[in-house]
C-alpha positions as CSV (number, residue, x, y, z in Angstrom):
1,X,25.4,-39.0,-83.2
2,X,26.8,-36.1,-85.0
3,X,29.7,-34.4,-83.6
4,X,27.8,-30.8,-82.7
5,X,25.0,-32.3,-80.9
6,X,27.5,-34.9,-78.9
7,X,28.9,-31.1,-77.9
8,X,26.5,-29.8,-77.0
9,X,24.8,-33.0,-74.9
10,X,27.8,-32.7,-73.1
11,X,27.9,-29.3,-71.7
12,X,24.5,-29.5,-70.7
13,X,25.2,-32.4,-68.6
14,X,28.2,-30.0,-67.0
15,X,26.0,-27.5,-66.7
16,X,23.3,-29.6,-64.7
17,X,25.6,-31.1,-62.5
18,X,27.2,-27.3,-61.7
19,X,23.9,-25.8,-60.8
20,X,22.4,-28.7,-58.6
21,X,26.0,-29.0,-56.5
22,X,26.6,-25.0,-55.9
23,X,26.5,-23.2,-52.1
24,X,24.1,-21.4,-53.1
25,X,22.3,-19.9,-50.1
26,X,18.7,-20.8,-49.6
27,X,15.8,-19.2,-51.2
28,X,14.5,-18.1,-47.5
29,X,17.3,-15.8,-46.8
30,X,19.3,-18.5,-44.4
31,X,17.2,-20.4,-42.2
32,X,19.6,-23.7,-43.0
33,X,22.7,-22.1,-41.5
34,X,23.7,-22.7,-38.2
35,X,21.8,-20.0,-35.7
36,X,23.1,-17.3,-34.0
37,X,23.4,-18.0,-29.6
38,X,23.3,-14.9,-27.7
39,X,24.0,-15.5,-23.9
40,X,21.9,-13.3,-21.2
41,X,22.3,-13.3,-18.0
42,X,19.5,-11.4,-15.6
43,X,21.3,-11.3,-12.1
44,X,20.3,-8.8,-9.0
45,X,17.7,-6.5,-11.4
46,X,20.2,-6.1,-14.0
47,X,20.1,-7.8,-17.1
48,X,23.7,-8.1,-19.8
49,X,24.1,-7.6,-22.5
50,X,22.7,-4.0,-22.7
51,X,21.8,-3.0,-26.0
52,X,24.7,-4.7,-28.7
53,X,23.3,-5.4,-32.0
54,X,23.8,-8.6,-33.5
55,X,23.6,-9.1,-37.4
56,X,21.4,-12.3,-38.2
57,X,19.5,-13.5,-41.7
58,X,15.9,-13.1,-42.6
59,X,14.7,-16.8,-41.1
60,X,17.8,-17.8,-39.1
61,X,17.2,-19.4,-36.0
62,X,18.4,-17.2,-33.0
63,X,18.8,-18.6,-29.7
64,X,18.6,-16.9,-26.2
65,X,20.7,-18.6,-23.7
66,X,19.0,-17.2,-20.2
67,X,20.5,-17.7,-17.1
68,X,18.2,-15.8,-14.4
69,X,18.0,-16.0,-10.5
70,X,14.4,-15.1,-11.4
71,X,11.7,-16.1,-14.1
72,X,10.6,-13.1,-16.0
73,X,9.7,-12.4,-20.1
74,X,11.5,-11.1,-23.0
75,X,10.0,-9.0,-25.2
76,X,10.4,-9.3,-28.9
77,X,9.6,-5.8,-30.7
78,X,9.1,-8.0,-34.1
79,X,5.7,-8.1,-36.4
80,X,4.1,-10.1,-35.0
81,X,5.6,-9.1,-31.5
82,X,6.8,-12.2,-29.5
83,X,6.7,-12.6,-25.6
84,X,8.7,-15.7,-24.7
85,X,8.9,-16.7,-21.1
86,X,12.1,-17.6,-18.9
87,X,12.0,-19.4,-15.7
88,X,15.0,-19.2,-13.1
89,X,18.1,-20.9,-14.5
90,X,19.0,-21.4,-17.8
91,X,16.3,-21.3,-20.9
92,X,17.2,-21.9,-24.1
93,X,14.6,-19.6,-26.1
94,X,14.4,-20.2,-29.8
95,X,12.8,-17.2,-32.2
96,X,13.3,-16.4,-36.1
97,X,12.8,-13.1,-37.4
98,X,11.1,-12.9,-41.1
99,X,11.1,-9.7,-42.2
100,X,14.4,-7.2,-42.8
101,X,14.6,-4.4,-40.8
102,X,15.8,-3.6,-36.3
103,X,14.2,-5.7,-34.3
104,X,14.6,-4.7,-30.2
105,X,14.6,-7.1,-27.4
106,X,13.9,-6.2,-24.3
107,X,13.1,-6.5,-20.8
108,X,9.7,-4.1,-20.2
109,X,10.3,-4.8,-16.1
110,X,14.0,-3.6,-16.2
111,X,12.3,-1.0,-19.2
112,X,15.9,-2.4,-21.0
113,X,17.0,-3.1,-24.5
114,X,18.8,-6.7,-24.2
115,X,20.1,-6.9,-27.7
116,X,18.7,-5.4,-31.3
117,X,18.8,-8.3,-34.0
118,X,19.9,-6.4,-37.6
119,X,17.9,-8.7,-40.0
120,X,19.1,-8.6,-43.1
């Protein structure tokens, strides 16, 4: 095999292994890293946290750690809007948001912003 083409046979074979083993992020925007826990506690008609935003990827996996002395409903002000349901003690309530852009959670019976998710 001539010298230029053993070269060049070579560096390709670098050049395939550096692609295939980088940390690249995934083509959906994140949905493989580890997801985002946000704690909530609904206790006497009140409801914490009250409002904080929370910066999460396009596809990652948050999830809503409940603890309530009473069931009740979240919801998620998202396209398509999401209404996911607690009962009294601790739910663990999974959601992904797809599209960029401020996304409100809330509590319509405490008429309450819980948290605003900036998907980015």
């Amino acid at each position: 095999m001539p010298r230029g083409l053993r070269a060049a046979t070579a560096l390709a074979a670098v050049l395939v292994l550096l692609t295939s083993c980088g940390d690249e992020e995934p083509a959906d925007g994140g949905s493989d890293s580890d997801p985002v826990t946000i704690e909530v506690t609904f206790e006497n008609g009140t409801v914490d946290p009250s409002g904080e935003r929370v910066e999460v990827a396009v596809g990652q996996r948050v999830d809503l750690v409940v603890t309530a002395d009473t069931g009740g409903e979240i919801h998620v002000h998202s396209k398509p809007e999401q209404e996911l349901e607690y009962a009294e003690g601790t739910t663990t309530l999974p959601l992904t948001i797809d599209k960029p852009g401020v996304v409100d959670v809330e509590s319509h019976d405490l008429d309450q912003v819980i948290v605003q998710l900036e998907v980015e």
